[in-house]
C-alpha positions in Angstrom: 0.0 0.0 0.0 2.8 2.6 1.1 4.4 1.9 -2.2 0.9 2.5 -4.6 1.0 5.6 -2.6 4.6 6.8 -3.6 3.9 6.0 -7.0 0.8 7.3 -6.9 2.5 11.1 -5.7 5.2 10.5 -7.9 2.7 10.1 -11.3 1.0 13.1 -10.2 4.5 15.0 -10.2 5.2 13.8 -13.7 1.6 14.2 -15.4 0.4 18.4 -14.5 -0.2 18.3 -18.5 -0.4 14.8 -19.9 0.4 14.2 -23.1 1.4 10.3 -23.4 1.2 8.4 -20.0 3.1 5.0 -20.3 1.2 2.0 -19.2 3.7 1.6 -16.9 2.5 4.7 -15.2 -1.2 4.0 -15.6 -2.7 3.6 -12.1 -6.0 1.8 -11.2 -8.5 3.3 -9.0 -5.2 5.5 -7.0 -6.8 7.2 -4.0 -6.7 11.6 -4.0 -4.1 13.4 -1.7 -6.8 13.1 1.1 -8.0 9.3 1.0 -4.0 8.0 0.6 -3.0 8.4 3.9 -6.0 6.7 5.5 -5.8 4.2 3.3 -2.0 3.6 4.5 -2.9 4.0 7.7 -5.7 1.3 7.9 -3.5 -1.1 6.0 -1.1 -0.9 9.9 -4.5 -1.0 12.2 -4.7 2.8 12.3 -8.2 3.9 12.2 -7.5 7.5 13.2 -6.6 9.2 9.5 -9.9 7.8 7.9 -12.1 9.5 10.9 -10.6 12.7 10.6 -11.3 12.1 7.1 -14.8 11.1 7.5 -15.0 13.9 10.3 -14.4 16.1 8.1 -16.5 15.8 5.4 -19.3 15.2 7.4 -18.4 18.5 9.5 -18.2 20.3 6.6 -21.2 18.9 4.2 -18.9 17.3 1.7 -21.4 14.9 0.9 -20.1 14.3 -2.9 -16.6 13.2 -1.7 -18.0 11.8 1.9 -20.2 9.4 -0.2 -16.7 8.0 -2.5 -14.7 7.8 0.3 -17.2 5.7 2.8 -17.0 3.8 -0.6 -13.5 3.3 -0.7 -13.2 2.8 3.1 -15.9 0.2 3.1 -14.1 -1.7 -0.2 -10.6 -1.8 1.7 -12.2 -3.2 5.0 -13.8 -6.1 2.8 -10.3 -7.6 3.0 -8.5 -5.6 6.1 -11.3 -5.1 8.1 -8.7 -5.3 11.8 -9.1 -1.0 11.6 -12.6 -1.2 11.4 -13.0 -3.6 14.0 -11.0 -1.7 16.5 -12.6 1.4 15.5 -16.2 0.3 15.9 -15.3 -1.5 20.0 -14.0 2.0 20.6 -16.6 4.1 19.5 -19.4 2.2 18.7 -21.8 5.0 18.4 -19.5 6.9 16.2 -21.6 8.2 13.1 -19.0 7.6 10.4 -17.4 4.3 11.4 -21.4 3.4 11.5 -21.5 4.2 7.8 -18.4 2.4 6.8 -19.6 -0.6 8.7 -23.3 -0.5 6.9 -21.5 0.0 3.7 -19.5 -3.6 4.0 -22.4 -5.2 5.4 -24.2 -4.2 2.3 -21.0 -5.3 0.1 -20.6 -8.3 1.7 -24.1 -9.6 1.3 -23.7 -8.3 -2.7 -22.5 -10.9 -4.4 -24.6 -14.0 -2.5 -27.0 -16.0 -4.4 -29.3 -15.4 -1.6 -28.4 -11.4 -2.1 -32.2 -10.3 -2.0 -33.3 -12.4 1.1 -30.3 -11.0 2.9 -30.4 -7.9 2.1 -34.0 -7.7 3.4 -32.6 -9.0 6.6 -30.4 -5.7 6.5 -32.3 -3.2 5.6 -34.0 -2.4 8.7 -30.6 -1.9 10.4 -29.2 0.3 7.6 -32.2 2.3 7.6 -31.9 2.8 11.7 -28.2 4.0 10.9 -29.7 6.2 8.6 -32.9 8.0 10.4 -29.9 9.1 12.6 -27.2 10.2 10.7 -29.2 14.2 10.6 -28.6 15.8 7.0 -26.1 13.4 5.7 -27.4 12.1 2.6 -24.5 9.0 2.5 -26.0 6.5 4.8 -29.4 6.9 2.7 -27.4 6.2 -0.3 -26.5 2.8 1.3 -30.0 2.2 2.2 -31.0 2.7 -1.4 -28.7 0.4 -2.7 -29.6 -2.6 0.2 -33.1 -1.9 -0.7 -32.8 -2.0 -4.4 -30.3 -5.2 -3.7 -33.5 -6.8 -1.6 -36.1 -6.0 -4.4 -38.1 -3.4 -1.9 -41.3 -2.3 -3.9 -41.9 1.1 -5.6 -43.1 2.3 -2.1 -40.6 1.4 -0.2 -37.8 2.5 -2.2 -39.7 6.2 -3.0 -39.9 6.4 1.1 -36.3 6.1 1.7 -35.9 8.1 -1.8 -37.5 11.3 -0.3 -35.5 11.0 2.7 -32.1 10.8 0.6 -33.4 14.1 -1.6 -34.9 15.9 1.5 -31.4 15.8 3.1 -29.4 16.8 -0.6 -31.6 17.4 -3.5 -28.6 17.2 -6.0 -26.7 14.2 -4.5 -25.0 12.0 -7.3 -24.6 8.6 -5.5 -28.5 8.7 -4.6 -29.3 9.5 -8.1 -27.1 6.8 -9.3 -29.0 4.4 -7.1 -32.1 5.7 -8.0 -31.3 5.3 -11.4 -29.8 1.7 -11.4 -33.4 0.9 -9.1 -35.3 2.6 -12.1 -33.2 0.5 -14.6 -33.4 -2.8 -12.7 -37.1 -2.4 -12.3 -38.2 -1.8 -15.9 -35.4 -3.3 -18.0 -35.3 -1.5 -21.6 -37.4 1.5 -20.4 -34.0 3.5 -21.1 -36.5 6.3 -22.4 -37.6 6.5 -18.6 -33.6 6.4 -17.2 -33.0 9.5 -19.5 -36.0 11.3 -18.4 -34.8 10.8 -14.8 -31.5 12.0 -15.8 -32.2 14.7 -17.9 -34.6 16.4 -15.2 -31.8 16.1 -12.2 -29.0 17.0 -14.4 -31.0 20.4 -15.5 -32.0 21.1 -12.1 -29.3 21.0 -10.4 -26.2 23.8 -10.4 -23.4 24.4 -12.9 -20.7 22.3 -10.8 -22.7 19.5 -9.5 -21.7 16.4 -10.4 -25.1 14.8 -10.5 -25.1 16.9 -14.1 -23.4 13.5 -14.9 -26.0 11.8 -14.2 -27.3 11.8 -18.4 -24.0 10.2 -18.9 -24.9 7.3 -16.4 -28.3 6.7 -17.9 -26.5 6.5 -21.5 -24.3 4.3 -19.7 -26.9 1.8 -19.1 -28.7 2.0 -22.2 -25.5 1.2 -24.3 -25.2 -2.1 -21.7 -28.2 -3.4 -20.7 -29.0 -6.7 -21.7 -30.4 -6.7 -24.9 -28.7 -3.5 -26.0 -25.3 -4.7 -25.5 -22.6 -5.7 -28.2 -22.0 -9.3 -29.0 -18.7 -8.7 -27.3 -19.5 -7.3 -24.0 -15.6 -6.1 -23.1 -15.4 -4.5 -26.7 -15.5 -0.8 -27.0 -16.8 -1.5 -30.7 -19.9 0.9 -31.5 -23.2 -0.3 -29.9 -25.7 0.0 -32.9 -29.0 -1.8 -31.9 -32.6 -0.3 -32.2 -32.7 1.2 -28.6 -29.5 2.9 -28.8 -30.9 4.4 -32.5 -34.0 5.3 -30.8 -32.3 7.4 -28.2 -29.3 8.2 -30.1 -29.7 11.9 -30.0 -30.3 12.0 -26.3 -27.1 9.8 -25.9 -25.0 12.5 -27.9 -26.6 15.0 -25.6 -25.6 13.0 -22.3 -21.9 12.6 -23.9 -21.6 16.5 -24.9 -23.0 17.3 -21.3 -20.4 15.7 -19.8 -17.6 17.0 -21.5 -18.9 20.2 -21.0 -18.6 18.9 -17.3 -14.7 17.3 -17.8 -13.7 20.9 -19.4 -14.3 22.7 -16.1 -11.7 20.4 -14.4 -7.7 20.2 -14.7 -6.1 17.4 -16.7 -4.9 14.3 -14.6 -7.6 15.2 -12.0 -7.8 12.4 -10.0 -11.5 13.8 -8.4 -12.7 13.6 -12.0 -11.0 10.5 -12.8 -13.9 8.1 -12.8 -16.0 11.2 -14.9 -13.7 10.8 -17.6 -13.6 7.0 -17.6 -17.1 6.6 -17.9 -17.2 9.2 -20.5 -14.7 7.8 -22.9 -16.1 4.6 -22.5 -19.6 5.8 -23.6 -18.1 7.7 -26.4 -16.6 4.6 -27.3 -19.4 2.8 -27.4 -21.1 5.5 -29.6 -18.5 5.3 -32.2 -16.8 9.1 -31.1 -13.3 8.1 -31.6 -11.9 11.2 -31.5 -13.9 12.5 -28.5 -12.9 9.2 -26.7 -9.0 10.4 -27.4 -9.5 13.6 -26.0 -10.7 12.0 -22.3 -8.2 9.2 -22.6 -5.6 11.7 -22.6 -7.2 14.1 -19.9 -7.3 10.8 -17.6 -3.6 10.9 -17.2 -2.4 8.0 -15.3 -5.8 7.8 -13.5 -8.1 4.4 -14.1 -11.2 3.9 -12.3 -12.3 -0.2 -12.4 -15.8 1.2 -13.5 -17.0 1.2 -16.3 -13.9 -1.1 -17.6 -14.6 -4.1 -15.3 -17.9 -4.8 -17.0 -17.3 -8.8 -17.9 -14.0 -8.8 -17.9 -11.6 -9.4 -14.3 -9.2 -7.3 -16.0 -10.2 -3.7 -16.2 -6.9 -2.3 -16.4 -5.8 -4.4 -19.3 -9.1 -3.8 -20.9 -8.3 -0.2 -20.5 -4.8 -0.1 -22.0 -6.3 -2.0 -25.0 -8.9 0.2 -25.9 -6.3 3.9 -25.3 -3.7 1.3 -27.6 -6.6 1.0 -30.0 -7.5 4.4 -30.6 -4.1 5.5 -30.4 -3.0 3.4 -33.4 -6.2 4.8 -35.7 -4.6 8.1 -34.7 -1.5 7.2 -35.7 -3.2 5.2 -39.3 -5.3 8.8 -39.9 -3.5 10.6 -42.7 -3.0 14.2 -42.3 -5.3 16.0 -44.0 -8.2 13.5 -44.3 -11.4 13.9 -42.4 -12.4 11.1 -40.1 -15.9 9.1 -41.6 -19.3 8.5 -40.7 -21.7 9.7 -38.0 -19.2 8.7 -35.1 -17.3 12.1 -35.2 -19.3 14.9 -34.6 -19.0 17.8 -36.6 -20.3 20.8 -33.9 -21.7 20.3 -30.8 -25.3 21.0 -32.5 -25.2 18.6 -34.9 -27.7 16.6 -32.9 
């Protein structure tokens, strides 16, 4: 761990304005300058560094990076948990190692073929955390997930939904798991997804990151099953009647959320998964060139989502698709125009 860290700082140092990152450098999901050291310090039984992190955000209503770092937290204690362990016998009642610890319970419980049954099991206890966490959002974005895992009806889920919104109306990770709820409820209504997006994205302000949220939803159409290409690790265009339905509104999502990356600085690691996602999607639409453009704003910065989707190698699967639409780069003559729909011409062309 102290070592990913080092080279974590030292890629940083090397890519201010990337140009072309070696693979060599490329590092997968690297924490920020903030989550590093708690990360190092929970790997030697420390819990201390990851309170005052959690502290912190929660004193200070960072709810957007509270939310990825309980994330992060919760994934690390999956395997180390020792940290946890100590820090839960010595302050049980403490709000944030209460939101790491429903967090794992809900991870843990993920990937069981008896998932929805004990998840049920869960939910009231996640929920309790919750109904006494005050205006933080994060532990409702935990119960939304354990209820969506434990198949909770329309009126269940829209109960703990208004409590999630009523705390932060503009909250991405609620709106992602609202969205994935939505998506898992009614498969192939991605008209419905995109409304959903659509309306948080335009409601919320300029810099929120749920104005991402589009970008998800596009995400999901261009996946789903049904909708998905015959090779589902490819990055080849996805060309299928729902995606040319909603084609437009996917362009719109994409163009939205470069808008979005442009705000940020290059080798960002906040923005990191953003841009991920993004050139994924634009991969996916056929946007070659767009997808070169985020590729190389990523710096040395992979995020296992989206490129873990069926394959237990997202890092390779990364490197292959940057090697890929580097050597069309490289194959492009000077002076001739790319082809075809995939490369936009002006961002009103749809």
């Amino acid at each position: 761990m102290l070592r990913a860290f080092l080279r974590t700082t030292a890629a940083r140092a090397r890519s201010r304005t990337p140009r072309s990152v070696p693979d060599d450098d490329v590092l997968l999901d690297a924490p920020d300058d903030r989550l590093a050291p708690a990360l190092v310090a929970a790997a030697r039984g420390d819990y201390a560094p990851a309170a005052g992190l959690l502290s912190t955000t929660r004193e200070h209503a960072e709810w957007e990076h509270r939310d990825r770092y309980a994330t992060r937290l919760a994934a690390f204690a999956r395997s180390r948990a020792e940290w946890l362990d100590t820090w839960r016998a010595t302050a049980p009642d403490d709000p944030d190692a209460l939101l790491i610890a429903a967090r794992l319970a809900v991870h843990r419980r993920w990937d069981s073929p008896a998932r929805a049954e004990l998840l049920r099991q869960l939910v009231p206890a996640v929920v309790g955390a919750a109904e006494i966490s005050g205006p933080d959002p994060v532990p409702w974005r935990t119960a939304l997930d354990a209820a969506r895992g434990a198949r909770a009806g329309h009126a269940e889920f829209e109960r703990l939904w208004a409590q999630a919104v009523r705390r932060s109306a503009h909250h991405y990770g609620c709106h992602v798991a609202a969205l994935q709820y939505l998506a898992a409820s009614s498969p192939g209504a991605h008209g419905e997804c995109l409304d959903f997006a659509e309306t948080a994205a335009q409601d919320a302000p300029e810099d929120a990151l749920v104005r991402a949220l589009p970008l998800r939803a596009a995400f999901t159409c261009l996946t789903s099953t049904g909708t998905a290409t015959a090779n589902a690790t490819s990055t080849a265009p996805t060309t299928t009647a729902a995606v040319r339905t909603h084609r437009r509104r996917l362009d719109a999502a994409a163009d939205r959320a470069i808008a979005l990356s442009a705000a940020h600085p290059a080798a960002d690691p906040w923005t990191a998964e953003l841009r991920n996602l993004l050139a994924y999607v634009l991969l996916r639409l056929g946007r070659r060139q767009d997808a070169a453009e985020q590729l190389r704003l990523t710096g040395p910065y992979v995020t296992s989502f989206p490129w873990e989707r069926d394959t237990d190698d997202p890092l390779g699967h990364f490197l292959q698709a940057r090697a890929d639409v580097r050597a069309e780069a490289r194959a492009r003559a000077p002076g001739h125009p790319p082809r075809g729909r995939a490369e936009r011409s002006a961002p009103g062309d749809h």
